[in-house]
C-alpha positions in Angstrom: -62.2 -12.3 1.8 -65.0 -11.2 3.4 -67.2 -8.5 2.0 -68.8 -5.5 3.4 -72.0 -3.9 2.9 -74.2 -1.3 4.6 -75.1 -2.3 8.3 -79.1 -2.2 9.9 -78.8 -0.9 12.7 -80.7 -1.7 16.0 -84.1 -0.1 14.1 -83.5 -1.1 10.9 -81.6 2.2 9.7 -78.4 2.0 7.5 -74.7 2.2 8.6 -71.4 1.5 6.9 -69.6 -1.9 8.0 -71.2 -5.3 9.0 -69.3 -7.5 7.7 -71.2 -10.5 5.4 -70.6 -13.8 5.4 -68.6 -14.7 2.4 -70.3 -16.5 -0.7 -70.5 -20.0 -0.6 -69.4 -22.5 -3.0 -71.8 -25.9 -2.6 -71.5 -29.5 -4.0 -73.9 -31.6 -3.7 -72.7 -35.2 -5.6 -75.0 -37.9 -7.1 -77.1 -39.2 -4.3 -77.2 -42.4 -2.2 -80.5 -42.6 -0.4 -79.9 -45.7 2.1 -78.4 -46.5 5.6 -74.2 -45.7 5.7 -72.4 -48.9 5.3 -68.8 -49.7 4.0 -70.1 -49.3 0.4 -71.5 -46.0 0.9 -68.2 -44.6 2.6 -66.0 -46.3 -0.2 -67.9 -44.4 -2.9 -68.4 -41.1 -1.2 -64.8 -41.2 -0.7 -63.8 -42.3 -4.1 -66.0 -39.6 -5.6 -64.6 -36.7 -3.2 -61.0 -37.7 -4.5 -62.6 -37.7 -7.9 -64.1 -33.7 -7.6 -61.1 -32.6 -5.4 -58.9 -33.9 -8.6 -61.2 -31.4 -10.4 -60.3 -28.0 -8.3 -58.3 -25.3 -8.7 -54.8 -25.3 -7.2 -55.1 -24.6 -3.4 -58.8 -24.9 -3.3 -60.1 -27.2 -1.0 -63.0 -29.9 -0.1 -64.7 -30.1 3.3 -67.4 -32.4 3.9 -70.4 -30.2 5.9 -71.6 -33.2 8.0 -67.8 -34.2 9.2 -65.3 -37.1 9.1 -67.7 -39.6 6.8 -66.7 -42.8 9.5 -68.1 -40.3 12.2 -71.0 -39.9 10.1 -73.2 -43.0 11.1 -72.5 -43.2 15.1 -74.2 -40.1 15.4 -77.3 -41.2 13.3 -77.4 -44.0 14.9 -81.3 -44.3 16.9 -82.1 -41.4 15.0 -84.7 -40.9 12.3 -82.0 -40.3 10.1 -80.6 -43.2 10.3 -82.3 -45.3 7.6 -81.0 -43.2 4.5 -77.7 -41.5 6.5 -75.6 -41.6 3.2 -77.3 -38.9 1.6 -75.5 -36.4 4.4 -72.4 -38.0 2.9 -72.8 -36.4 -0.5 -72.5 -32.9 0.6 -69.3 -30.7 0.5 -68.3 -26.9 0.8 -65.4 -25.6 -1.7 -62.8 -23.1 -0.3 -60.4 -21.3 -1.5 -61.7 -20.5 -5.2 -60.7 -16.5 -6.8 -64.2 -17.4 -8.9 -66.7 -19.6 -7.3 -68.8 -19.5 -10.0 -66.4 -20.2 -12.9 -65.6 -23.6 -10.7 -69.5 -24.7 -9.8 -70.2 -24.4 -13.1 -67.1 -26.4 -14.3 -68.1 -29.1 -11.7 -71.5 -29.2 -12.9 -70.2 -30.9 -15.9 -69.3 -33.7 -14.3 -71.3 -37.0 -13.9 -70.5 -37.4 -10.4 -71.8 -34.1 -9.3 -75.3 -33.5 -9.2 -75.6 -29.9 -8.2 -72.5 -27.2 -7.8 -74.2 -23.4 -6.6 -72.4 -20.4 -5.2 -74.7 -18.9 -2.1 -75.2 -15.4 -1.8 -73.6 -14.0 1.4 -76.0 -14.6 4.8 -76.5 -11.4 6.7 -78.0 -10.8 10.1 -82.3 -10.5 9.4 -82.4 -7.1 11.2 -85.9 -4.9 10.2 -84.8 -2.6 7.1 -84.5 1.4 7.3 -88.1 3.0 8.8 -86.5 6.5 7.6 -83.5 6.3 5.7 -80.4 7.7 6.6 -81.4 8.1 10.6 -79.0 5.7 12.5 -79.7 4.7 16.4 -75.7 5.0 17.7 -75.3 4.1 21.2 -75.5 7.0 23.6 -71.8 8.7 24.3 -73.2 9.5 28.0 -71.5 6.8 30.6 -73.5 4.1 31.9 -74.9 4.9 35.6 -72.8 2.5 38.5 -76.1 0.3 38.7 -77.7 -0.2 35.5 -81.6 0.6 36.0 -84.1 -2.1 35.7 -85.5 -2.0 32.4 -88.2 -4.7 32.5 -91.0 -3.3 32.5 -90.0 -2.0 28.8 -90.1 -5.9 27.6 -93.7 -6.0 27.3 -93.5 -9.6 25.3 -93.0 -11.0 28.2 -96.2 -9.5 29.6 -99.5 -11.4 29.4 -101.2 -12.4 25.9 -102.2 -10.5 24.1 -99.7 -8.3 24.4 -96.9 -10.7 25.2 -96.3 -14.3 25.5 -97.3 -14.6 29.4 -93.5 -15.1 30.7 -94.3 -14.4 34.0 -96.6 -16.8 34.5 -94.5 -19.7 33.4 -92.0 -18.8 35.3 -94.5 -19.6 38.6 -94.6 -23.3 37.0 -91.3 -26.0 37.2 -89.3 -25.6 34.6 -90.6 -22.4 33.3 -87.8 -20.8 33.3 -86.5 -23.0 30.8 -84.5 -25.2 33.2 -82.9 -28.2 31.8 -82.8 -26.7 27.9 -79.7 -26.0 25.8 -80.3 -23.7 22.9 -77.7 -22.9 20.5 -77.8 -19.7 18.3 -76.4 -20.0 15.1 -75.0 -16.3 13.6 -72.0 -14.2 13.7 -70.7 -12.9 17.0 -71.8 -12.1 20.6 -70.5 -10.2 23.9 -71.1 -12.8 26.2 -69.1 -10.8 28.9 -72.1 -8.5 29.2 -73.2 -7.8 32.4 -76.4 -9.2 32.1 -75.2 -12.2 30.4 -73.0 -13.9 32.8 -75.2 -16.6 34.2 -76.0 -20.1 32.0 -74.3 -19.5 28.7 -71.1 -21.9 27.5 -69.9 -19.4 24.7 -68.9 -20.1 21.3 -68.5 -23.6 20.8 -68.0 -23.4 16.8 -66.9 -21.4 14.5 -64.5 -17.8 14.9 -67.0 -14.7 15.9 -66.8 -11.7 13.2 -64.9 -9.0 14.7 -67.3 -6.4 13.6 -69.7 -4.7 16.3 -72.7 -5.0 13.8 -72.6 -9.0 14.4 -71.7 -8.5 17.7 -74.7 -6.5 19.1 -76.9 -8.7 17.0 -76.0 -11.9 18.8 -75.7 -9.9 22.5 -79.4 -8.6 21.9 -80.5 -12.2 20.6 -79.0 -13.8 23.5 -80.3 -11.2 26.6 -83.9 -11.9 24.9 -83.9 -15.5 25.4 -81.4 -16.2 28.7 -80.7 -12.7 30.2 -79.8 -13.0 33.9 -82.4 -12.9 37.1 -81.3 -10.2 38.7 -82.5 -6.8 39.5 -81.2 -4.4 36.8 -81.2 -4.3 32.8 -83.5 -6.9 31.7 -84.7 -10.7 32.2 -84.4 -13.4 29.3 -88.0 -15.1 28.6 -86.4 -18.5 29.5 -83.1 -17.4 32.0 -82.2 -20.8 33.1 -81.7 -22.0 29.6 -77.9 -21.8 28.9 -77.3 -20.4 25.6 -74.2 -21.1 23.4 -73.3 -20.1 20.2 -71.9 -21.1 16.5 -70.5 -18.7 14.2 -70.6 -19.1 10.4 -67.4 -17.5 10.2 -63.9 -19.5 10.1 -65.6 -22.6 9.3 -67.5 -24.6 6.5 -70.3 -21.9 6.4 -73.5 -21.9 7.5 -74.9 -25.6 6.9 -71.7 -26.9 9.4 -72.6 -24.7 11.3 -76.0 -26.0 12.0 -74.9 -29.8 11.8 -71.5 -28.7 14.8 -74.9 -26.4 17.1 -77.3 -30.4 16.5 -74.4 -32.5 17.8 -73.4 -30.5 20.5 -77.5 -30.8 21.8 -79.8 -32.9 22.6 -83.0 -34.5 21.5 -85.6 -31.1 22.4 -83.2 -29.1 22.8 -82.8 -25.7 20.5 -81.0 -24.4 17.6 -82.1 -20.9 16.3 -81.1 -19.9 13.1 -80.5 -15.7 13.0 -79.7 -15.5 9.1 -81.5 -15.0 5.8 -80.2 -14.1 2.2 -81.0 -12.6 -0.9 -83.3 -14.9 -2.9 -84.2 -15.4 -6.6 -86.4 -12.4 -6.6 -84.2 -10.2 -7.9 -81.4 -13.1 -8.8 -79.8 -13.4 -5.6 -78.4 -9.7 -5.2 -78.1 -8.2 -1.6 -79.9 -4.8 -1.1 -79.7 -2.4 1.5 -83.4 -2.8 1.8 -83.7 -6.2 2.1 -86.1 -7.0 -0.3 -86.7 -10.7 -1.8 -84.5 -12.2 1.1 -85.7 -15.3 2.5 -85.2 -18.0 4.9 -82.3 -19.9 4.1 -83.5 -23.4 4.0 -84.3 -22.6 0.5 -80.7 -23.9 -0.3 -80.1 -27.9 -0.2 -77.5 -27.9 1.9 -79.1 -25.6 4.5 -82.3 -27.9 4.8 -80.5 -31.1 5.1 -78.4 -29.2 7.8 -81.9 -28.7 9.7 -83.2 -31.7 8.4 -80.3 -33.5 10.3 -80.8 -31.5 12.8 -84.6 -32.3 13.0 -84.0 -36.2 12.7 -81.9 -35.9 15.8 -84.8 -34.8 17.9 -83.3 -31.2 18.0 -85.8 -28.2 17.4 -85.2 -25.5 15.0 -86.5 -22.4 14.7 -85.5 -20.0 11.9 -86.3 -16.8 11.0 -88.8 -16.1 8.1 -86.4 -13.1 6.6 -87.5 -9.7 5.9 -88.0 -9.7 2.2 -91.5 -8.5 2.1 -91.7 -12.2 0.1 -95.0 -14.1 -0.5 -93.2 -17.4 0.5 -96.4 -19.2 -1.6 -95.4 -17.0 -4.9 -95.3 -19.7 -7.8 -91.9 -18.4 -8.4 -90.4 -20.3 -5.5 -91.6 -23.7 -7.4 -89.2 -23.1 -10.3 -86.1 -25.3 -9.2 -82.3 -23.1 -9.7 -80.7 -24.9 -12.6 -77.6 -25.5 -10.4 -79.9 -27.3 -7.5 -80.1 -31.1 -7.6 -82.9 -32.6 -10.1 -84.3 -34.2 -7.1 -85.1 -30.4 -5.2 -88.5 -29.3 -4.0 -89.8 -25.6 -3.2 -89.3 -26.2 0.7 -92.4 -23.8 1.3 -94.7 -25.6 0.2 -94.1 -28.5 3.1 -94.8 -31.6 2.2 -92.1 -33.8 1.3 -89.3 -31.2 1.3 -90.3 -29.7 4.6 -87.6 -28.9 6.8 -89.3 -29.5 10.1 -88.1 -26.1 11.1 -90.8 -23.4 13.0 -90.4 -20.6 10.9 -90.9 -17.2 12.4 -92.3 -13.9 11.1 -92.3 -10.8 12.7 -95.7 -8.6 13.8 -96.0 -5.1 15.5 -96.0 -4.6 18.6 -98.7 -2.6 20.9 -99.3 0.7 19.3 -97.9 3.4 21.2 -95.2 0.9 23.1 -92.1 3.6 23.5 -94.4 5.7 22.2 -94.1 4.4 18.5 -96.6 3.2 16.0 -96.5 0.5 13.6 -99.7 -0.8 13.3 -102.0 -2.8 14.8 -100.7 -5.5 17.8 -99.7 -9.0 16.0 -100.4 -7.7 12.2 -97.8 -8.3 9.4 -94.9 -6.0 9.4 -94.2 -4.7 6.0 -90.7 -5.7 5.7 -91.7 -10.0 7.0 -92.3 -12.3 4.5 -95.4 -14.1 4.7 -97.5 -17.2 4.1 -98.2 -21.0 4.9 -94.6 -22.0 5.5 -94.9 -19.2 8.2 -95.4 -21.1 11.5 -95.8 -18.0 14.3 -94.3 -14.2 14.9 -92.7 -12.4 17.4 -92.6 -8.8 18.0 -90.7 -7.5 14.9 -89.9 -3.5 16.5 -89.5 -2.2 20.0 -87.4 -5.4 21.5 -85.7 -4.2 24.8 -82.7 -6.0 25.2 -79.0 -6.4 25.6 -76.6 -4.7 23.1 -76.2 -1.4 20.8 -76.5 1.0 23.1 -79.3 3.5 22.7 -81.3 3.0 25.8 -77.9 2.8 27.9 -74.3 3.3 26.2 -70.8 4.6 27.2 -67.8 3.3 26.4 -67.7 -0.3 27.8 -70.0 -2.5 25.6 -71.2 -4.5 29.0 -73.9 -2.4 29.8 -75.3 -1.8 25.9 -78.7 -2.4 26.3 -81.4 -1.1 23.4 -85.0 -0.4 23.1 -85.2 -0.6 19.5 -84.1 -4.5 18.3 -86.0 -5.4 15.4 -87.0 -7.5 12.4 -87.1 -11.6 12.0 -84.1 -11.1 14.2 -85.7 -10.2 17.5 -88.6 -12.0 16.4 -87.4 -15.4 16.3 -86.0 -15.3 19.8 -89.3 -14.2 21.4 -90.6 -17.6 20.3 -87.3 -19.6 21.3 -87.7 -18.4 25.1 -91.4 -19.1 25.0 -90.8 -22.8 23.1 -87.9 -22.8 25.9 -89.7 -22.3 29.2 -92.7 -24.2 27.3 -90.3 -27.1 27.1 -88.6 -26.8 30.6 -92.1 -26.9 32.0 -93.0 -30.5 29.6 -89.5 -31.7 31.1 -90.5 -31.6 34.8 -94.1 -33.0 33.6 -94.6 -35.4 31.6 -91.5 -34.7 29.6 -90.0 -33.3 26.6 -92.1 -32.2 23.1 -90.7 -33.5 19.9 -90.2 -30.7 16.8 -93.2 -31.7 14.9 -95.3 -31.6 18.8 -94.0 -28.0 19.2 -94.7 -26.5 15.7 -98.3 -28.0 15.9 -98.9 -26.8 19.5 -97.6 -23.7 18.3 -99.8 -23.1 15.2 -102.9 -24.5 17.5 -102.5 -21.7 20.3 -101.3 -18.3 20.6 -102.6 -14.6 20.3 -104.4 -14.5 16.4 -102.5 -12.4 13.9 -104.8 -8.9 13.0 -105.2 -7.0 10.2 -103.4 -3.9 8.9 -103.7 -1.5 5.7 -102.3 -3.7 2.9 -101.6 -6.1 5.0 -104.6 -8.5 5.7 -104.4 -11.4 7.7 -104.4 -14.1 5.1 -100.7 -13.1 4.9 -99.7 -15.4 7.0 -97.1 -14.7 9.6 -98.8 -16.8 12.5 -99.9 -16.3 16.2 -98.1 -14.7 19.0 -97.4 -17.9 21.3 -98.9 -17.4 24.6 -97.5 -19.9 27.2 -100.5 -19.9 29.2 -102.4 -21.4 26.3 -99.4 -23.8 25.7 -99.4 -25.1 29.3 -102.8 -25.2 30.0 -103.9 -26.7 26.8 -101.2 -29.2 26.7 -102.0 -32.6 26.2 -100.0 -34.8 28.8 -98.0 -37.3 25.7 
């Protein structure tokens, strides 16, 4: 089942019942690194029989990267390709009363080399500013023509306030025509009115029920592909169509990420709206967030985007709120129930995902009449440092969902002034690396991963200083698509 804890609402502040994702039970067996041939299968099977024969009654098995004979036709041209079998060797256990009793049972066998329970994944919304002060969406009905609220989305004004939307949308393809991006989170209300146009739905996965999830993914999706039209607001890249993968009803959040990179493809998008409680205070969730982090720190998660990565297929993940020095020594000391072979992933190198990881910085002071700092500094709550590639706007995100800036009854005209954290960070760079891409597509055509995080860390609106919160904490630039487009090389 399930568990509950206290939800963030659209500003961060606490209510009772998001629903988390349930804890995850990982195995990881002893690893073949080489191309998938008949060998490979014959073993991986042999050796999933072998650890299913090791299981509780009713628990069961499910391999996160698929049937193993589908495995190696989709690797097949891809940089993965070469040493596919190592995707074979991972599996999610289900159906255990005490995941940890089990990993740590399956730990003692030869055949396994890594069995670890994950914490719960929650949605990375900006932690309490005032405790106790919840933004509920307003009781008073919703007019019969939503107002235009655009000129509230100042990140999609010129750099460097915003990342200069308008302008690539003069250009072709700047409206990030031709691009598929897939979010992968909870749930979504893509029945909203200002959601109607170039989405496909959930295409993995069974949404959460609860309305915590639900306005997340509705506000994640209106920033990135909100509709053209002349009320509520307008997506940074509107002709992308958006669909979506839920972590919930399937094998958890690394399937999740290998069902969104097979449904796209090569420079096309996945964005990852989850982070989890890290080792900084042993994996416990808190109401305020601390010491979460992005969740390629577990294997299974970064061969998920690694996979994803090899097929061409951008990722951008959200740094997590912990308030975490991702370049802390304590991220180098390796879980005992992680593979031998593991390396910190934030130090790059080797282990590097390939993901662009995003942290979140202020907005303007004084947008919505707020302060919280200077424009493009660290926010308290976003982890920080080398591993971060750029930030978004991390407070004062107009978009669709909760309710505060226009409720009622009828969750089709939510829209909020408040989204927040790594949350609405992270899609404020997906529409800019979406039109950015739409426009390379009519030119001289689509950027790799590794093409857009360098372009990325190259350009953009620099990060400033705050109080306690110098620059060399690194959370990146703003991107500004004029830089991007005009800077570009033409290969």
């Amino acid at each position: 089942m399930a568990s509950t804890h206290r939800r963030h609402s659209s500003d961060g502040s606490a209510q009772a019942g998001v629903t988390r994702s349930a804890a995850e039970l990982i195995v990881v067996t002893e690893r073949t690194i080489s191309a998938i041939d008949q060998i490979a299968l014959d073993t991986s099977r042999s050796t999933q029989s072998h650890v299913a024969d090791l299981l509780p009654a009713g628990a069961e098995i499910v391999r996160i990267f698929g049937p193993a004979n589908r495995l190696h036709r989709r690797l097949v041209g891809t940089a993965g390709e070469q040493d596919g079998a190592d995707y074979l060797n991972y599996f999610s256990v289900h159906g255990v009363a005490d995941p940890e009793a089990v990993a740590a049972r399956l730990r003692a066998d030869d055949s396994v080399a890594a069995a670890y329970v994950k914490p719960p994944a929650e949605p990375p919304i900006a932690p309490p500013i005032d405790a106790g002060v919840d933004v509920a969406p307003s009781l008073a009905d919703a007019p019969p023509v939503t107002p235009n609220f655009e000129a509230r989305q100042g990140y999609l004004d010129a750099a460097p306030q915003g990342v200069d939307a308008r302008l690539a949308w003069t250009r072709p393809g700047g409206r990030g025509t031709g691009i598929r991006i897939v979010d992968v989170e909870g749930a979504w209300r893509f029945t909203h009115e200002d959601l109607l146009d170039n989405q496909g739905g959930v295409i993995g996965g069974s949404p959460s029920s609860d309305l915590g999830w639900r306005d997340h993914g509705t506000a994640v999706a209106g920033e990135i592909s909100g509709d053209v039209n002349a009320f509520g607001i307008t997506g940074i890249a509107p002709e992308a169509s958006i669909r979506a993968v839920s972590i919930f009803g399937g094998a958890g959040s690394a399937a999740a990420i290998r069902t969104a990179a097979d449904a796209l493809s090569a420079g096309d998008i996945i964005l990852l709206e989850l982070h989890r409680p890290g080792p900084r205070f042993n994996y416990a969730g808190r109401p305020d967030q601390r010491g979460y982090i992005a969740i390629e720190w577990w294997p299974d998660d970064n061969a998920a985007i690694r996979y994803a990565i090899g097929r061409g297929v951008i990722v951008v993940e959200a740094a997590g709120n912990g308030a975490e020095n991702l370049d802390d020594a304590l991220y180098d000391t390796r879980p005992a129930d992680f593979p031998i072979s593991w390396r910190n992933p934030f130090r790059g190198g080797s282990a590097d995902s390939g993901a662009i990881v995003v942290g979140a910085g202020a907005p303007p002071p004084g947008f919505h009449g707020r302060d919280h700092g200077p424009a493009r500094s660290r926010l308290a709550f976003s982890n920080y440092g080398s591993r971060i590639d750029v930030q978004g706007w991390g407070r004062e995100v107009t978009t669709t969902g909760y309710g505060d800036l226009q409720g009622g009854s009828d969750e089709d005209f939510w829209y909020t002034d408040v989204f927040s954290g790594t949350s609405s960070a992270s899609p404020i760079v997906v529409g800019a690396v979406a039109s950015y891409q739409g426009i390379s597509a009519a030119g001289a055509g689509r950027k790799t991963p590794a093409q857009i995080r360098a372009r990325l860390r190259a350009t953009g609106s620099p990060q400033t200083d705050a109080p306690q919160r110098p620059a060399t904490q690194r959370i990146g630039t703003l991107p500004d698509l004029r830089a991007l487009i005009e800077t570009t090389p033409d290969a």
